[in-house]
C-alpha positions as CSV (number, residue, x, y, z in Angstrom):
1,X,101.3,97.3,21.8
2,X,100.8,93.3,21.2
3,X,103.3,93.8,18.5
4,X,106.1,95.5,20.8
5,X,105.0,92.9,23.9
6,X,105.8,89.9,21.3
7,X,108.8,91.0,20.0
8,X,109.7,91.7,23.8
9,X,109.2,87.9,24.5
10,X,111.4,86.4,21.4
11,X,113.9,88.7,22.9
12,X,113.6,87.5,26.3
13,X,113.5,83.8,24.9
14,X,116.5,84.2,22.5
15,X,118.8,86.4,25.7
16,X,117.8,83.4,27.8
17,X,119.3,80.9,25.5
18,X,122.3,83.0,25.1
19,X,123.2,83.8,28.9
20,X,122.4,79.9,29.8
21,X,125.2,79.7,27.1
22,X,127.8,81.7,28.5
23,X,126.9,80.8,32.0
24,X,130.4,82.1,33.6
25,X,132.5,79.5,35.0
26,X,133.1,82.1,38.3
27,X,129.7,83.1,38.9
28,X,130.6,81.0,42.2
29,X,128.9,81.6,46.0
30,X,131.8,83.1,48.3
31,X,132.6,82.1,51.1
32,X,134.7,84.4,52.9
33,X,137.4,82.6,54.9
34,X,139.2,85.7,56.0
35,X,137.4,89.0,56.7
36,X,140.6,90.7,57.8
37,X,140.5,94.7,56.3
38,X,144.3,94.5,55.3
39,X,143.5,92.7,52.4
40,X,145.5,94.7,50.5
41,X,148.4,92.9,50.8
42,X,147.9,89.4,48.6
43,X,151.1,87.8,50.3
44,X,149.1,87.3,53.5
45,X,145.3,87.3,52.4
46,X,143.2,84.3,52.1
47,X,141.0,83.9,49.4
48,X,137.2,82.7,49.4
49,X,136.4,79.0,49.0
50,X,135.0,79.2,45.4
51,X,131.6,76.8,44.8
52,X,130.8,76.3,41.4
53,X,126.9,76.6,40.8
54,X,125.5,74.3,37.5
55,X,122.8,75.5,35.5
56,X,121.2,72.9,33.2
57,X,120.9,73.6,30.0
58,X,120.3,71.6,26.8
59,X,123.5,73.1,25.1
60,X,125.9,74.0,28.3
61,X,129.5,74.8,28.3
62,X,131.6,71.6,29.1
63,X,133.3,72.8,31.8
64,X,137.0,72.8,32.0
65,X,138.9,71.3,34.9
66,X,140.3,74.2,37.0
67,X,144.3,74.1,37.4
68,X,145.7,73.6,40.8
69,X,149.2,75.1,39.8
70,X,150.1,78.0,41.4
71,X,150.5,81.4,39.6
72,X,154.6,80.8,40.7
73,X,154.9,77.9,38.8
74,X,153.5,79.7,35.7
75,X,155.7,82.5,35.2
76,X,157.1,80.7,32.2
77,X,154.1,81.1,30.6
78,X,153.8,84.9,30.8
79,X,156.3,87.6,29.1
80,X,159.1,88.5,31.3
81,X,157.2,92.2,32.0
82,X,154.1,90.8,33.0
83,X,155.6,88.0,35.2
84,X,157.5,90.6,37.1
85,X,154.2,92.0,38.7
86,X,153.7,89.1,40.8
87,X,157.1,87.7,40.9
88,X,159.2,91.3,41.7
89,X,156.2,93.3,43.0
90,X,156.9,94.9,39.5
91,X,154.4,97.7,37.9
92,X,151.9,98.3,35.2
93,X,150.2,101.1,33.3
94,X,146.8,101.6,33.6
95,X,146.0,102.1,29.7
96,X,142.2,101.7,29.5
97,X,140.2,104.0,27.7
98,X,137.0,102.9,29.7
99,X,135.4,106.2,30.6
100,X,133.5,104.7,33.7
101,X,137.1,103.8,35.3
102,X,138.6,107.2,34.5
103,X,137.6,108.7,37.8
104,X,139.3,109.7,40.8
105,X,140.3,106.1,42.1
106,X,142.4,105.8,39.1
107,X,144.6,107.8,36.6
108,X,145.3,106.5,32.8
109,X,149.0,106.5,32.1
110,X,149.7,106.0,35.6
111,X,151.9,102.7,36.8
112,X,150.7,100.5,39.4
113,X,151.7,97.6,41.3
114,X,149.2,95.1,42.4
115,X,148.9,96.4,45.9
116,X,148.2,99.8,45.0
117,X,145.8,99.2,42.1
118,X,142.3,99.9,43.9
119,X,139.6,101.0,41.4
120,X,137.1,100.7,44.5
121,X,138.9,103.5,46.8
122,X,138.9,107.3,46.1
123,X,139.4,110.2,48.4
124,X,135.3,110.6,48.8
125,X,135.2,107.0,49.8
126,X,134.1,106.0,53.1
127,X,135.3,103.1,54.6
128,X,138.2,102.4,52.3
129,X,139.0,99.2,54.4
130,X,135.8,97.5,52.9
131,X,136.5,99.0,49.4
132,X,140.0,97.1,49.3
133,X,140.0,95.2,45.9
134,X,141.4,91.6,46.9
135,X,142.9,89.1,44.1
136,X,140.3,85.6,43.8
137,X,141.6,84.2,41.0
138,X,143.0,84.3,37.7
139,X,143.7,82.5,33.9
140,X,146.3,82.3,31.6
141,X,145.1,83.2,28.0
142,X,146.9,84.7,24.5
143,X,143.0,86.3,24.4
144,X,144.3,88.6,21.3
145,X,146.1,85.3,19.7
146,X,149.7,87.5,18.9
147,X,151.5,84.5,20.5
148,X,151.8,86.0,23.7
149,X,149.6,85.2,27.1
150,X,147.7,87.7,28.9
151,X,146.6,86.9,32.5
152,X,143.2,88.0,33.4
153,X,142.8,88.2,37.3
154,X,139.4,88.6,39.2
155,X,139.3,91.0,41.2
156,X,136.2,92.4,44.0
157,X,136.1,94.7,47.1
158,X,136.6,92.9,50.3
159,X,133.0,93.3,51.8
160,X,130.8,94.9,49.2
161,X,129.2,93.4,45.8
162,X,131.7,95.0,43.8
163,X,133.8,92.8,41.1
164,X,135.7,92.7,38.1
165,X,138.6,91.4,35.7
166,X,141.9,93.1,35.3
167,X,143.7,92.1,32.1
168,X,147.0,92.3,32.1
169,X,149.2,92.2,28.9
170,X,152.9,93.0,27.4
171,X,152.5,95.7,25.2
172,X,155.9,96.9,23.4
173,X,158.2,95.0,26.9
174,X,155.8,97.1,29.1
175,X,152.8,95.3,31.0
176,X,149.7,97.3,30.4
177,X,146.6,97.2,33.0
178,X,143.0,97.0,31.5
179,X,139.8,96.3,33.2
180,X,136.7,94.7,31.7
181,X,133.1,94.7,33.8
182,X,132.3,91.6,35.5
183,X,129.6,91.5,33.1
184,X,131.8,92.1,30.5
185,X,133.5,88.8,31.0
186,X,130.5,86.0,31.0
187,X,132.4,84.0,30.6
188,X,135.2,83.9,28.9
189,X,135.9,80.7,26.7
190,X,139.3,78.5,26.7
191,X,139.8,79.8,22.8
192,X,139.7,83.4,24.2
193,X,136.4,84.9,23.0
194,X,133.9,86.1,25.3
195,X,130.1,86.6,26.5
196,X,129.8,89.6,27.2
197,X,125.7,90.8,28.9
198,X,124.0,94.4,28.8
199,X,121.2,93.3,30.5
200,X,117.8,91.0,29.5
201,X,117.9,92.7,25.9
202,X,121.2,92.9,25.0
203,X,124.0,90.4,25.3
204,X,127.4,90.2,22.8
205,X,129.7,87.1,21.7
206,X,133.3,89.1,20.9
207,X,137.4,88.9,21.1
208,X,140.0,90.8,21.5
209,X,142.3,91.6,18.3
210,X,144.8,93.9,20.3
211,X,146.1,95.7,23.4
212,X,148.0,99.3,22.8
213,X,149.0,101.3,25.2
214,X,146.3,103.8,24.6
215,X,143.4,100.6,25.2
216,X,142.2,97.9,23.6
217,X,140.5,96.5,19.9
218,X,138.0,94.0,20.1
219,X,135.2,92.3,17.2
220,X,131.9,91.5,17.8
221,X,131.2,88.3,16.5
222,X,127.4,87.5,17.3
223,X,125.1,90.5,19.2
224,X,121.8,90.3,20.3
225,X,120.4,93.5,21.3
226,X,116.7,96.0,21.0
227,X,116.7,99.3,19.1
228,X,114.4,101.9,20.2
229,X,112.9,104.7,18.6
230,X,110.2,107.4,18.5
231,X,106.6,107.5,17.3
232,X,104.1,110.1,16.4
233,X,102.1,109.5,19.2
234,X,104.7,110.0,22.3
235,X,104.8,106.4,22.9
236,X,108.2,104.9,21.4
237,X,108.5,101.8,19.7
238,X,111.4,99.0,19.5
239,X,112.3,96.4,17.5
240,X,114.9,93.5,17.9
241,X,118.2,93.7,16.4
242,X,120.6,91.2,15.6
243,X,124.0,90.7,14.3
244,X,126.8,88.0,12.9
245,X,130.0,88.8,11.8
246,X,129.7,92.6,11.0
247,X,126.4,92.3,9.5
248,X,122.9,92.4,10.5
249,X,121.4,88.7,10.7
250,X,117.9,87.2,11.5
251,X,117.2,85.9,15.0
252,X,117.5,82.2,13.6
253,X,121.0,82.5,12.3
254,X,122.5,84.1,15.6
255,X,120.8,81.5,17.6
256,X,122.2,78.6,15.5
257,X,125.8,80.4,15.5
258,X,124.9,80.9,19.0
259,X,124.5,77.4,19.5
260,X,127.0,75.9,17.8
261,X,129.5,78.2,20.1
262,X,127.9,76.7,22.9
263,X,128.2,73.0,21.7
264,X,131.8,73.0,20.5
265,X,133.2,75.8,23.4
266,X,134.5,75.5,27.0
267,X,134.9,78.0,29.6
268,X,138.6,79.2,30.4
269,X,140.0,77.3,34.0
270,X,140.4,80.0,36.4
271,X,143.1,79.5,39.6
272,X,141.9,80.6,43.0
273,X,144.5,82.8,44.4
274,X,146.1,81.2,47.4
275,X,148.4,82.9,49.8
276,X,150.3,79.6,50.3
277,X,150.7,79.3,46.7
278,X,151.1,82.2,45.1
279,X,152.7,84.5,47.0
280,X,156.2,86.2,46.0
């Protein structure tokens, strides 16, 4: 039992290091400025005032300086399919494999516009008014590096703790819906890999090496996480386990990679939607 309980704390100690790390450049207090329930349309819906929160640490993220250009001005930036979704109202197929999101609130293979893509809201939901997935803000990244930008928008219900990222992408001239967990996105760095957090135990340092229309291909880079097994006496054990490019490491090297991420790595800018701003 001392054995397990000190392998526990390492874990604990190295997690801590790693989420100070990747503290997420939107994990923000909200302040709603407009409770209105017909947030569903994002041409006449305020967005929260966002209030960046800093967490001293001795190897955080420089932060970089959020854009004030509106999503309108940016449509060069993004391949003619994607632009169309803010800019004509235009759709997108919802390709994600994600099991959890294959439910009755959404269908894979199905198109959507922005407007009518609520992952919050299904049939058995009550109050679908408080369910209502609003836009709060979004970045401009190539996160798979093919030479073409995807934009990742926040997204969360307009009353309830519920949140998210929808990655949007060009896949073959089509634009192609994905959603990651909010904790699968913390953060996400300017050079387009990720923190990604299972909880105290487990955390991940990944990218993304392609969107299909059938999901999406990522690489784990650096992972942190416990392995659990049984004993002959009923109890269980666990041990730590971690990993660096493919292979398993020791705690030290995933800390120092860890580290030098940290050091040399900025969190992406993120763009609060504004209806005065970036409207159609």
């Amino acid at each position: 039992m001392k054995n397990n309980t000190l392998i526990v704390l390492i874990m604990l100690v190295l997690m801590l290091t790693i989420v100070a790390c990747g503290q997420k450049l939107t994990d923000v207090e909200v302040t709603p400025t407009n409770t209105s329930t017909s947030a569903v349309d994002f041409t006449t819906t305020n967005t929260p005032t966002l209030k960046p929160t800093k967490t001293p640490t001795p190897t955080e993220l420089p932060q970089t300086e959020v854009s004030d250009l509106p999503l309108t001005e940016r449509f060069g930036e993004l391949p003619e399919s994607v632009a169309k979704i803010f800019r004509e109202n235009g759709k997108f197929v919802y390709a994600d494999d994600n099991e959890y999101y294959l439910r009755d609130s959404l269908v894979r293979g199905a198109e959507y516009t922005i407007e009518s893509f609520q992952p919050y809201i299904s049939e058995q939901t009550e109050h679908p008014e408080e369910w209502t997935a609003v836009l709060d803000s979004f970045t401009i990244i190539d996160l798979d590096r093919d030479g073409k930008n995807e934009v990742v928008c926040y997204i969360k219900s307009v009353m309830h703790l519920q949140a998210d990222y929808l990655i949007l992408s060009d896949v073959d001239g089509k634009a192609c819906g994905y959603i990651v967990p909010y904790r699968g996105f913390n953060p996400l760095l300017a050079d387009g890999r990720v923190w990604s957090s299972g909880g105290a135990a487990s955390s991940e340092l990944y990218r993304f090496n392609e969107f299909t229309a059938d999901g999406y291909v990522t690489e784990t880079l650096a992972k942190s996480d416990m392995i659990y097994y049984d004993t002959a006496d009923g109890y269980g054990g666990s041990e730590p386990y971690f990993e660096l490019a493919g292979s398993r490491a020791t705690q030290e090297q995933v800390s120092i990679f860890c580290n030098e991420v940290c050091i040399h790595s900025s969190n992406a800018p993120w763009t609060p939607f504004d209806s005065a701003n970036n409207s159609k």
